[in-house]
N, C-alpha and C positions, 0 to 999 in steps of 0.2 A: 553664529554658533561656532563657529571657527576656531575665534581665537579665545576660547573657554576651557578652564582647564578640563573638562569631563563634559560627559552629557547633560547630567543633571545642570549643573552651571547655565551650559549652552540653553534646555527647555526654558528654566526661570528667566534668563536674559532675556527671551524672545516672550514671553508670559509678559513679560514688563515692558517690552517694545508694543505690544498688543494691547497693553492697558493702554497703553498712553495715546494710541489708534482708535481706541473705543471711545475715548473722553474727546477727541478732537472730529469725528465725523459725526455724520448728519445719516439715522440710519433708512430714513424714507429716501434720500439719497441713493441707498444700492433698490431698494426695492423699486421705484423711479425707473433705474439703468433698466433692470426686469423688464419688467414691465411693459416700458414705450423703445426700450432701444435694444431688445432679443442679441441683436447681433454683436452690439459693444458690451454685453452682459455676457455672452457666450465665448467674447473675446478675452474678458476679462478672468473668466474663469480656468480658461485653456491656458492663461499665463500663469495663475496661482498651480494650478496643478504641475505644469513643466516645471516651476522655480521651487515653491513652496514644498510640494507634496516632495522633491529630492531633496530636497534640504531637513524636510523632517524624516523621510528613511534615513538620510545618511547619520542623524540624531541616532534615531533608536538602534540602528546597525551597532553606532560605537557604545552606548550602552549596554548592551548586550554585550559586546566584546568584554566591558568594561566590567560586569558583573554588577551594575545598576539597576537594567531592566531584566524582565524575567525571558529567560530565552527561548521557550516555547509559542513567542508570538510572531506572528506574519509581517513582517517591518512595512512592506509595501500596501498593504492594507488598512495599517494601523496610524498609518502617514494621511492617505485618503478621509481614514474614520475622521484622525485629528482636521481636517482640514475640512472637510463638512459639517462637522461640530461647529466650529468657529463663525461659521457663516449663518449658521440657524441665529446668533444676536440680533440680527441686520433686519430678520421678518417679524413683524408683529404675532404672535403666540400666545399662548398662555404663557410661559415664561418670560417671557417681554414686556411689560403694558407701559412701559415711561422710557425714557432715555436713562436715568441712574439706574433702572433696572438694568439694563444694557449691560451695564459695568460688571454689577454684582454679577446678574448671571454668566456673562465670560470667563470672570474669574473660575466660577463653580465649575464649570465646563472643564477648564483646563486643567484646576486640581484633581478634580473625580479620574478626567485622561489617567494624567499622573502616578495617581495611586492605583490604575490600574493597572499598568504595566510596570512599576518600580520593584525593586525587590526590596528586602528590609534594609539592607547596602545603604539602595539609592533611596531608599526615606528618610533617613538619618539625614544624609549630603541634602537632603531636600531641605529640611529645615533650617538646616546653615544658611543656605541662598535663598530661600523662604524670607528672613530676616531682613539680609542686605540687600535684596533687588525689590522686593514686593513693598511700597509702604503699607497697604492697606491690605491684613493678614485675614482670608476667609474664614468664617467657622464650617470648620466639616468634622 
């Protein structure tokens, strides 16, 4: 997310790095980890949070600066939210029943995120990167 020119860029790049994480894993694989191995699942998780969850505060932090996101939201919170969202693909649910589900629903997940913290700014600049990083464009 780094080397993006803005937040919004930095979200969609990492939206696209995550598609391409949902098409390549096995999700009875994390549910598996759960399940028989608590401690390498809890290890797992303590690692997304330290990496993950600062790396999406530090997103929406500059978003906000940026006048993309809307500045009335709790960045460390909204970092967590984003990052337990993500994880719900992985369990079977009703929003789940097949592995192409997987996909679609990640996507939805992320966009919904998106628009909920974006201002009209950063929905505009969303739709630019929408295009060139997303091939396969959700309907919402």
């Amino acid at each position: 997310m780094s080397d993006s020119e803005n937040a919004i860029e930095g979200m969609v790049r990492t939206m696209s790095m995550f598609d391409q994480l949902h098409r390549s894993i096995n999700p009875m694989a994390m549910l598996e980890l759960e399940r028989y191995y608590p401690e390498g699942f809890a290890t797992f998780k303590k690692s997304l949070l330290q990496q993950d969850v600062s790396s999406i505060r530090r997103n929406i932090e500059q978003g906000i600066e940026e006048g993309l996101y809307r500045p009335e939201i709790d960045p460390d919170f909204m970092a967590r939210y984003r990052l337990e969202l993500s994880l719900i693909v992985f369990h079977p649910n009703l929003l789940v029943a097949e592995r192409e589900d997987m996909h679609r629903v990640a996507q939805e997940i992320s966009e919904l995120f998106l628009y909920g913290i974006m201002t009209h700014k950063g929905e505009k600049l969303y739709q630019k990167y929408k295009e060139k990083y997303l091939k396969q464009v959700s309907k919402i």
